[in-house]
C-alpha positions as CSV (number, residue, x, y, z in Angstrom):
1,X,104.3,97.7,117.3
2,X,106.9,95.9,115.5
3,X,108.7,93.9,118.5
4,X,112.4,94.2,116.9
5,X,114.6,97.1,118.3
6,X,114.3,100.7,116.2
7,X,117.3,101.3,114.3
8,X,116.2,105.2,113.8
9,X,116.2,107.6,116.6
10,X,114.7,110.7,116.8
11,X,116.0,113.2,119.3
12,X,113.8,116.4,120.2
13,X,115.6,119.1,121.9
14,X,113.5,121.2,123.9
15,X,115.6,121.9,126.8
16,X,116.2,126.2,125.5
17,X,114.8,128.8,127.5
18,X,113.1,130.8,124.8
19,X,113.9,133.9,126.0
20,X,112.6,135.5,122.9
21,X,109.8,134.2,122.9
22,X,108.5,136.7,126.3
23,X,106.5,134.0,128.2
24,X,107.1,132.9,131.5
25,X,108.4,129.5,130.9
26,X,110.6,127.4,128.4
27,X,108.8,127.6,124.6
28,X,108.6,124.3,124.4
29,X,106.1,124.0,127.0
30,X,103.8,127.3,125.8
31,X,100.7,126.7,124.4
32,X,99.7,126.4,120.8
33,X,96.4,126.5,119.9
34,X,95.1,124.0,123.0
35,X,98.3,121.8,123.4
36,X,101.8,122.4,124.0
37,X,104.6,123.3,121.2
38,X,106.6,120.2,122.7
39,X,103.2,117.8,122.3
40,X,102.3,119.0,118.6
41,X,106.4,118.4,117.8
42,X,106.0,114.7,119.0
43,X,103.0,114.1,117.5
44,X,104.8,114.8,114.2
45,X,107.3,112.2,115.3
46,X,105.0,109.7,116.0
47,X,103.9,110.2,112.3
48,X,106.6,108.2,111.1
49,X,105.9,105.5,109.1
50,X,109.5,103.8,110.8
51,X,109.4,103.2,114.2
52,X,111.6,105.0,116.0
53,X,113.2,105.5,119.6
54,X,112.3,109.0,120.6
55,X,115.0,110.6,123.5
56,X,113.1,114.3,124.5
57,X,115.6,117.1,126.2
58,X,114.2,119.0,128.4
59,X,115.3,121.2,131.9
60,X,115.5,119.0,134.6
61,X,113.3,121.0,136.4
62,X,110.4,119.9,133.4
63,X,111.1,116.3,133.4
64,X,108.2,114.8,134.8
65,X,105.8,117.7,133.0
66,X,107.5,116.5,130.0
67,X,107.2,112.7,130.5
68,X,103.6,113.3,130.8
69,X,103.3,115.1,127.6
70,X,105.2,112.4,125.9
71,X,103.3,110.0,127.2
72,X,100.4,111.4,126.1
73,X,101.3,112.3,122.6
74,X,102.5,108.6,121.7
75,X,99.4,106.7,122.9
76,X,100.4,103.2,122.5
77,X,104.1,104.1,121.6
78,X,104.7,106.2,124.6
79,X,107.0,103.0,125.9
80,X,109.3,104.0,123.0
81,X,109.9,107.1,124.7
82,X,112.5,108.9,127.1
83,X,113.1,111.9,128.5
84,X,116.3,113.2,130.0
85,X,117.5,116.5,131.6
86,X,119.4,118.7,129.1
87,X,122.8,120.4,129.5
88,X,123.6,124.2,129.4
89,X,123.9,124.3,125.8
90,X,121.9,122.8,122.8
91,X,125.2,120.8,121.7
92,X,125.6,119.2,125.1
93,X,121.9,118.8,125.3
94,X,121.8,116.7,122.2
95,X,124.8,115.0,123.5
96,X,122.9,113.7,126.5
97,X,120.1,112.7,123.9
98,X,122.5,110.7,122.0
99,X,124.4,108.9,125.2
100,X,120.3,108.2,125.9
101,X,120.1,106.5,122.7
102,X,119.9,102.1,122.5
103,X,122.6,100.2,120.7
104,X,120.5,99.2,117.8
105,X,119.6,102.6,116.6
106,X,121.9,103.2,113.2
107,X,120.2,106.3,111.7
108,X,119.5,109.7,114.3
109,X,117.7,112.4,113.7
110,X,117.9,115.5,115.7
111,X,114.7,117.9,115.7
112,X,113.9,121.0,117.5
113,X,110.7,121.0,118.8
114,X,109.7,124.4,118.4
115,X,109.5,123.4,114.9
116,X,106.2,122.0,115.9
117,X,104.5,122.1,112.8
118,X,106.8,120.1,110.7
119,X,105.2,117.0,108.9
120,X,105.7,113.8,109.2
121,X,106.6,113.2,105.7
122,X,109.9,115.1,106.4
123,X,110.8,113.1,109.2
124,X,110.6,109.9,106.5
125,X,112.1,111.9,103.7
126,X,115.1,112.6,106.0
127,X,115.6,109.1,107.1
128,X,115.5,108.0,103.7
129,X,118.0,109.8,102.4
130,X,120.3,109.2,105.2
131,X,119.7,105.5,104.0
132,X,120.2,106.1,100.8
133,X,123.6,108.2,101.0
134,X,125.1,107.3,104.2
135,X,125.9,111.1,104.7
136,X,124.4,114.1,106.5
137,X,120.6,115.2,105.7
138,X,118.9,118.4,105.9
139,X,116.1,119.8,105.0
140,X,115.6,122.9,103.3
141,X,113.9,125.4,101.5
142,X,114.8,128.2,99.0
143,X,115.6,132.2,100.1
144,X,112.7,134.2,99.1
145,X,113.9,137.2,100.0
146,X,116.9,139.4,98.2
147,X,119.9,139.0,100.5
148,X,122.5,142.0,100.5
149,X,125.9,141.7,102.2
150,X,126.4,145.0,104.3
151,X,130.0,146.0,106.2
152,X,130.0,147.0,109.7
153,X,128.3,151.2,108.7
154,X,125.3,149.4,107.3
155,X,126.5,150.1,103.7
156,X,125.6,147.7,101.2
157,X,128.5,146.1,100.0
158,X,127.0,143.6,97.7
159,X,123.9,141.4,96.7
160,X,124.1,137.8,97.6
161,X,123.1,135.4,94.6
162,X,120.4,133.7,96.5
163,X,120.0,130.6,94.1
164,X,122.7,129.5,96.3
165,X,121.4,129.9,99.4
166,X,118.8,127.9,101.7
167,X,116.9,128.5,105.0
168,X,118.2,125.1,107.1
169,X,115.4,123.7,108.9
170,X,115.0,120.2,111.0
171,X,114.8,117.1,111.6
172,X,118.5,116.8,110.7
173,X,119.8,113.2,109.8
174,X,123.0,111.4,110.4
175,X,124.6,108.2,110.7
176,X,124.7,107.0,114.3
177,X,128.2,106.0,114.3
178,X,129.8,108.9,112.5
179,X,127.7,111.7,114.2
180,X,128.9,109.7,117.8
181,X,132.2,110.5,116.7
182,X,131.8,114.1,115.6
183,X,130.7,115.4,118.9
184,X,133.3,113.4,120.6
185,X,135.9,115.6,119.1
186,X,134.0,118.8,119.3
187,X,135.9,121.0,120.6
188,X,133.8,124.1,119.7
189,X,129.9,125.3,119.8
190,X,128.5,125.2,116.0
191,X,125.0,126.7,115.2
192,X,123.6,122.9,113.8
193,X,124.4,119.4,114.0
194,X,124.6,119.9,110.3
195,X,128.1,122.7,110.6
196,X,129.6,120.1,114.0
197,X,129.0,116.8,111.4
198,X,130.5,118.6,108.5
199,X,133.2,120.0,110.7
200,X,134.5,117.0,111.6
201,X,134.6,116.4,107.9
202,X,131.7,114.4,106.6
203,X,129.6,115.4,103.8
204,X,126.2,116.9,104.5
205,X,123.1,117.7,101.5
206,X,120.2,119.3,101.4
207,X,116.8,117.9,100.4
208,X,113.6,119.9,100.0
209,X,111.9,120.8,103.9
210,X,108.2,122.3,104.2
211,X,106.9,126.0,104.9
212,X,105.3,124.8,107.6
213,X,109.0,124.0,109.5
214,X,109.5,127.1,110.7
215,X,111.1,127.7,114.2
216,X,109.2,129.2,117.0
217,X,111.1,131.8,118.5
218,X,109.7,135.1,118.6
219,X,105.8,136.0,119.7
220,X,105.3,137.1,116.3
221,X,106.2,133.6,115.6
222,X,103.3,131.5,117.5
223,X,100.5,134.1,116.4
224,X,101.9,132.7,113.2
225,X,101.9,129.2,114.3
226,X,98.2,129.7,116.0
227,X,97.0,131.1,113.0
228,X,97.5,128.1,110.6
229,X,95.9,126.0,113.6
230,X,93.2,127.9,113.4
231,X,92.1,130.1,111.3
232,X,92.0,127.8,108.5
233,X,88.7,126.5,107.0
234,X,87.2,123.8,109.1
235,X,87.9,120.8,106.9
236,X,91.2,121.5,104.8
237,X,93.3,119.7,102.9
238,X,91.9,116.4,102.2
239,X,94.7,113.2,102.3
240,X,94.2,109.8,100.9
241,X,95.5,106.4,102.1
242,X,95.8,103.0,101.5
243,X,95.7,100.2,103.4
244,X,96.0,96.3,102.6
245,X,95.9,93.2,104.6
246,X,95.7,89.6,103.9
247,X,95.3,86.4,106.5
248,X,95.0,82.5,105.7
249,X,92.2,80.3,106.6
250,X,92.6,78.5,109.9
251,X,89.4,76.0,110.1
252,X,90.3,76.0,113.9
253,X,89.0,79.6,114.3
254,X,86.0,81.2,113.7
255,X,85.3,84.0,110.9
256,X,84.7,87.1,111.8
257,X,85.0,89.9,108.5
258,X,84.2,93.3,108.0
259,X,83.4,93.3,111.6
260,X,80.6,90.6,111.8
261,X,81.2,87.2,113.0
262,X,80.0,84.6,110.4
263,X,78.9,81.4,112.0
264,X,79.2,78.0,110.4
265,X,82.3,79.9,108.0
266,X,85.7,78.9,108.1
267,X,88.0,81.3,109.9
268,X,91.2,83.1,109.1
269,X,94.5,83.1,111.5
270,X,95.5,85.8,113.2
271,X,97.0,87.2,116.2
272,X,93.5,89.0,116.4
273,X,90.7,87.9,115.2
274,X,92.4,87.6,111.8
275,X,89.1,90.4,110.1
276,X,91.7,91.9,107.0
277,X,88.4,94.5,106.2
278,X,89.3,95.8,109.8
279,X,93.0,96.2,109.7
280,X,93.2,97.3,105.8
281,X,90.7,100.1,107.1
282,X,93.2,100.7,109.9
283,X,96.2,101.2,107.8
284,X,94.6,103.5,105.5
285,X,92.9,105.6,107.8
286,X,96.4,105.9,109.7
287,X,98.5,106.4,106.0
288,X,95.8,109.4,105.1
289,X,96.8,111.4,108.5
290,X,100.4,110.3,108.5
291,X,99.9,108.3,111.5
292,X,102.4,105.0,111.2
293,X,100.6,102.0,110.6
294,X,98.4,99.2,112.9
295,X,101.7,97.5,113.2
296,X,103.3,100.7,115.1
297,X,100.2,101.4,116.7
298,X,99.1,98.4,118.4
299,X,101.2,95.5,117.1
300,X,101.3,91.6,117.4
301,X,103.9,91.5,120.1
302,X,101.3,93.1,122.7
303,X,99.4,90.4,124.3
304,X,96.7,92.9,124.8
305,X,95.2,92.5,121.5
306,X,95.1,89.0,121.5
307,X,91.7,87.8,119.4
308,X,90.5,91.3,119.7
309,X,87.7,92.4,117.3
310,X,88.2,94.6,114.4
311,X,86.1,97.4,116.0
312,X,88.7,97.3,118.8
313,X,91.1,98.9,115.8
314,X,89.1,101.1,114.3
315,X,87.7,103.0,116.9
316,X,91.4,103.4,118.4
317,X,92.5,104.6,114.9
318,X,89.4,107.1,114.9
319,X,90.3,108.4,118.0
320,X,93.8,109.0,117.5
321,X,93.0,111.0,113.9
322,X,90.8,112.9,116.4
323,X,93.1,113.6,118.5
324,X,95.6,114.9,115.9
325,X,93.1,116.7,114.3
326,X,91.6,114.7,111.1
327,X,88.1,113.8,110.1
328,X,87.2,110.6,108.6
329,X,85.7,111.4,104.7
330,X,85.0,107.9,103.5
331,X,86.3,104.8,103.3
332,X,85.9,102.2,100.5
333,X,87.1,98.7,100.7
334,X,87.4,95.9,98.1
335,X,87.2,92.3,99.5
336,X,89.4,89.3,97.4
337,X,87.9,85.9,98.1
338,X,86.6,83.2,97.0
339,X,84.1,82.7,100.7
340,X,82.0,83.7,102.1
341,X,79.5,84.5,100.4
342,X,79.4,88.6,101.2
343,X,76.6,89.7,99.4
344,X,73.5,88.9,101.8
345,X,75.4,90.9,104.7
346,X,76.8,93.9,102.5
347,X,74.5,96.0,104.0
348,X,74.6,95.0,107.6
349,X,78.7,95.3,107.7
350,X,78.3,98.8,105.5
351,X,76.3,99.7,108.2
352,X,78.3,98.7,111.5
353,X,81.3,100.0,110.1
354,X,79.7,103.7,109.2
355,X,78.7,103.6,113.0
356,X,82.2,102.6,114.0
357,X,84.1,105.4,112.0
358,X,81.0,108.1,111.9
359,X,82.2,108.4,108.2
360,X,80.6,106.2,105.3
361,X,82.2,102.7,104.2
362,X,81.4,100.9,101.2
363,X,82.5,97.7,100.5
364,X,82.8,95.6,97.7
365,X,83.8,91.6,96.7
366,X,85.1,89.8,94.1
367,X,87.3,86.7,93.1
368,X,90.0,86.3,91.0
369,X,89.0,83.7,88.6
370,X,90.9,80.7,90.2
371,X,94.1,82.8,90.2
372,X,96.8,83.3,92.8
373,X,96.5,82.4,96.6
374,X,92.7,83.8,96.8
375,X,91.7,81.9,94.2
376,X,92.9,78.3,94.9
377,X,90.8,79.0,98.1
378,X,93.9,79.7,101.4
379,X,92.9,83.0,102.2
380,X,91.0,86.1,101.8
381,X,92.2,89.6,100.9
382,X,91.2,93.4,101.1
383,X,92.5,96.6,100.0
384,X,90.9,99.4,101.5
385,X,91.3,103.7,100.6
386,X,90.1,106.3,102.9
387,X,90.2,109.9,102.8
388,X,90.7,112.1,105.3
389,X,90.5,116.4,105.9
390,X,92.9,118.2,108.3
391,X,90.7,119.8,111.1
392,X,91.8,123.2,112.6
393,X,90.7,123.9,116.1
């Protein structure tokens, strides 16, 4: 986890009763397919590929249930994490969420957790453009359906050109400082963030949002929502990634690559054990599902992984893409360097890295002729692609 303070925060408002909805308690806390609506929003959050503080509004009556969840659904992030009671309203509840927010945060994004299908790639695309235009972001997507204008008898009075209309969606994006001000001079309720931010007279845009954003508010609703869980096809969908990583040699350490340790080699620095097969597999098993990076997921500020072994990484990352419902394909990795030699143990490392990820891995070496940092002999290098399927279940 990258040990500088987030400038983005993420705000999930889950403190609505869900009265539409017919169950017995808040929707945010109903089940979906095995877990709750509120833990399959987070883990959507936690998807970033920015690190992010993440302020959850719930009923103060749920707090601790809801710490719990959150804990749960950001493993090793869950100290980025807090939960406060919300107010009687969604505006004063995401007010609470932003007075919960830390002084470094510069971008927030405000996301209703009953859209609990929303990808992560939204979340990025959102705080993107925030950085980009320094206004309001939404995401959206186009109106399908022909809209007619009626008067208060039901008559049609006209039909609505819907090229100009969109279905608003979230996680909606602002900058911290000007959506701070906004709410402090609300003096009304608005139906968004997006209508209170451009009320107070700021510009907002739409960017494209995802199908799979819709709200969860009616019953009909989460039969939808359980249905693309799972009735789907066991292995849909399948994602690549991409994951590189590079480390010096440090003739005080010993060499341990592809997750063997090579006696009598010279060793490569690290606040591990410095293995770049290991982590590049890492990062692109965690880019194929969406899942951040090994920086965001384990980091070089935690003493814990201190000299910890490659395996130590990769079956953390296996579980987690368990957890959130991926299966490893294969992963293939390319190794830049001039030593060692890694030829003679190709097979043995092929081998123990299968076994780690239950998926095959291939990988491959070369040199670059003399060229660049790998050549002249102060490091090694490897570049690794996986592929991943979405599981339903």
């Amino acid at each position: 986890m990258n040990s500088r303070a987030p400038i983005v925060g993420v705000i999930v408002v889950a403190a609505g009763s869900g009265t539409r909805l017919g169950a017995d308690r808040p929707k945010a806390f109903v089940d979906l397919a095995g877990r709750t609506v509120l833990e399959r929003s987070l883990s959507s959050v936690f998807g970033m590929q920015r690190e992010a503080q993440v302020v959850v509004v719930v009923p103060a009556d749920l707090v601790p249930e809801a710490q719990a969840i959150a804990g749960h659904a950001g493993g090793a992030a869950a100290s980025s994490i807090s939960v406060v009671a919300g107010g009687p309203t969604r505006q004063q509840s995401v007010a609470l969420g932003l007075a919960a927010l830390g002084e470094s945060v510069r971008i927030v994004l405000v996301h209703d957790a009953a859209r609990a299908l929303t990808p992560a790639a939204v979340f990025d695309a959102v705080v993107a453009a925030v950085a980009q235009t320094a206004s309001g972001i939404v995401p959206g997507v186009a109106v399908q359906d022909t809209v007619k204008r009626v008067d208060d008898d039901d008559m049609v009075v006209e039909t609505v050109d819907r090229s100009e209309l969109r279905s608003i969606q979230t996680p909606q994006g602002f900058p911290r400082a000007a959506l701070d001000a906004a709410y402090a001079e609300a003096t009304v309720e608005h139906t968004d963030d997006a209508a209170l931010f451009a009320a107070a007279g700021h510009t907002v845009s739409v960017i494209d949002g995802d199908q799979a954003s819709f709200k969860i508010t009616t019953p009909w609703d989460l039969r939808r929502a359980e249905g693309l869980l799972t009735a789907q096809p066991a292995a849909a969908g399948i994602r690549t990634g991409i994951g590189t990583d590079v480390h010096a040699f440090d003739d005080d350490s010993e060499l341990w690559l592809a997750g063997l340790h090579w006696p009598g080699e010279r060793g490569l620095s690290g606040h591990s054990d410095g293995d770049p097969v290991s982590h590049a597999i890492t990062d692109a098993l965690l880019s194929a599902a969406g899942l951040g990076d090994i920086g965001s997921m384990f980091g070089t500020s935690d003493p814990t992984f201190v000299n910890a072994h490659g395996e130590v990484f990769l079956t953390a990352a296996r579980s987690r893409l368990e957890a959130e419902g991926f299966l490893i394909g294969n992963v293939a990795v390319q190794l830049i360097g001039n030593s060692p030699r890694f030829s003679p143990r190709r097979q043995e490392a092929e081998a123990l890295l299968t076994g780690l990820l239950g998926a095959p891995v291939s990988v491959s070496a070369t040199t670059t002729d003399g060229l660049g940092f790998t050549g002249r002999g102060e490091g090694v290098c490897a570049i690794a692609t996986a592929t991943v399927s979405r599981q339903y279940s």
